[in-house]
Structures are given as structure tokens and as C-alpha cells.
C-alpha positions as CSV (number, residue, x, y, z in Angstrom):
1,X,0.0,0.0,0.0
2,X,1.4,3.5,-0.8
3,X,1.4,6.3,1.8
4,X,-0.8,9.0,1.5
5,X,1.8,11.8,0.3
6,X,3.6,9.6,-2.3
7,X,0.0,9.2,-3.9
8,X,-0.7,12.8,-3.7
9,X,2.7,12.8,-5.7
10,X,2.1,10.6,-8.4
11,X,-0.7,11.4,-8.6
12,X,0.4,15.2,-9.0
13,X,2.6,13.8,-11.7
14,X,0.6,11.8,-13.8
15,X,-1.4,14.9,-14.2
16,X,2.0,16.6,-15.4
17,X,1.8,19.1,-12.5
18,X,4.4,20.5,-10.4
19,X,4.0,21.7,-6.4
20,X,4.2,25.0,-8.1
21,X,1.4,24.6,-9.9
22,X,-0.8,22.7,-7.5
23,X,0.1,25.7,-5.4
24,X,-1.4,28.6,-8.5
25,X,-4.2,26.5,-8.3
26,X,-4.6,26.5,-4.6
27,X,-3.8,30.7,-4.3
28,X,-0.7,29.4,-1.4
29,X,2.5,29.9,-1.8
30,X,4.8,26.5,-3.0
31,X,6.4,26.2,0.2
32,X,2.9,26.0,1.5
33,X,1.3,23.4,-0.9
34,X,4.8,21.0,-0.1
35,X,4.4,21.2,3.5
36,X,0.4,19.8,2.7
37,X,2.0,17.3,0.2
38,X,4.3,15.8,3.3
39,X,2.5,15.8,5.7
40,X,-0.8,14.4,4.2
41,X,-1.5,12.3,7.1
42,X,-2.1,15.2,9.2
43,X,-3.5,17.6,6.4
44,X,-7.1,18.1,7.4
45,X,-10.4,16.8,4.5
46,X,-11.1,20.1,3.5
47,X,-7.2,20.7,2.4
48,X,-7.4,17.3,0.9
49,X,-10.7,17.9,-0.7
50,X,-8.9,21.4,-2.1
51,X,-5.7,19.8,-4.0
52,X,-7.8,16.8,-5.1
53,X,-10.1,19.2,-6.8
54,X,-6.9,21.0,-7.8
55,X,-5.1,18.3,-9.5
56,X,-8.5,17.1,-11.0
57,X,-9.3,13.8,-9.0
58,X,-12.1,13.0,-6.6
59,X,-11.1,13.3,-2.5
60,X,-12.3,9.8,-2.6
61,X,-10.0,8.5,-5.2
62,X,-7.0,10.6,-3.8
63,X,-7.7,8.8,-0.2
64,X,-7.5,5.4,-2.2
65,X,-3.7,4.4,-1.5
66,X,-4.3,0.7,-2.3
67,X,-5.4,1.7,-6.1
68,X,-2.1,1.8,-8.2
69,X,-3.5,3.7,-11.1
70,X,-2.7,7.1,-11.0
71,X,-5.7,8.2,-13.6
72,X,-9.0,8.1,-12.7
């Protein structure tokens, strides 16, 4: 099973976006949007809910760290 912030990752990735984007998207700084990508774990829904909306996935298929497939 993949940790939450290595799936927010590759997930980011297969999109072809970079923290610095994710961050435009968000309207926070990059430093900001890395420190969320991280420390997942303890980010809270509502952050989640904002970069999975931001990178184009649903917060339940973002959550879903035994799925491999980085598409949805």
C-alpha cells in the first residue's frame, strides 16, 4: 500500500503538474502546498478535498492508496 503523500505525488505527476502549480491552483505559496504534500497524514479533509479538486481527481480516489493507477 502506498502512503498518503507519495500518492498525492504521483498522482500530482501523472497529471503533469508540479507543487508550483498545484500551489497557483490553490492561491498558497509552493512552500505551503509541499508542506500539505508531506505531511498528508495530518493535512485536514477540507485541504485534501482542495488539491484533489486542484489536481483534477475526486477526494475519494485521492484517499484510495491501495489503487495503483494514478488516472481516474
Amino acid at each position: 500500500m502506498i502512503q498518503l503523500p507519495d500518492r498525492i505525488r504521483c498522482v500530482r505527476e501523472a497529471y503533469g503538474l508540479t507543487q508550483a502549480d498545484v500551489a497557483d491552483l490553490l492561491d498558497v505559496a509552493p512552500s505551503t502546498y509541499g508542506q500539505i504534500e508531506r505531511n498528508a497524514a495530518n493535512a485536514s479533509y477540507l485541504s485534501l478535498g482542495k488539491v484533489a479538486n486542484a489536481i483534477g481527481v475526486s477526494l475519494l480516489f485521492l484517499l484510495d492508496t491501495k489503487n495503483t493507477q494514478f488516472r481516474e
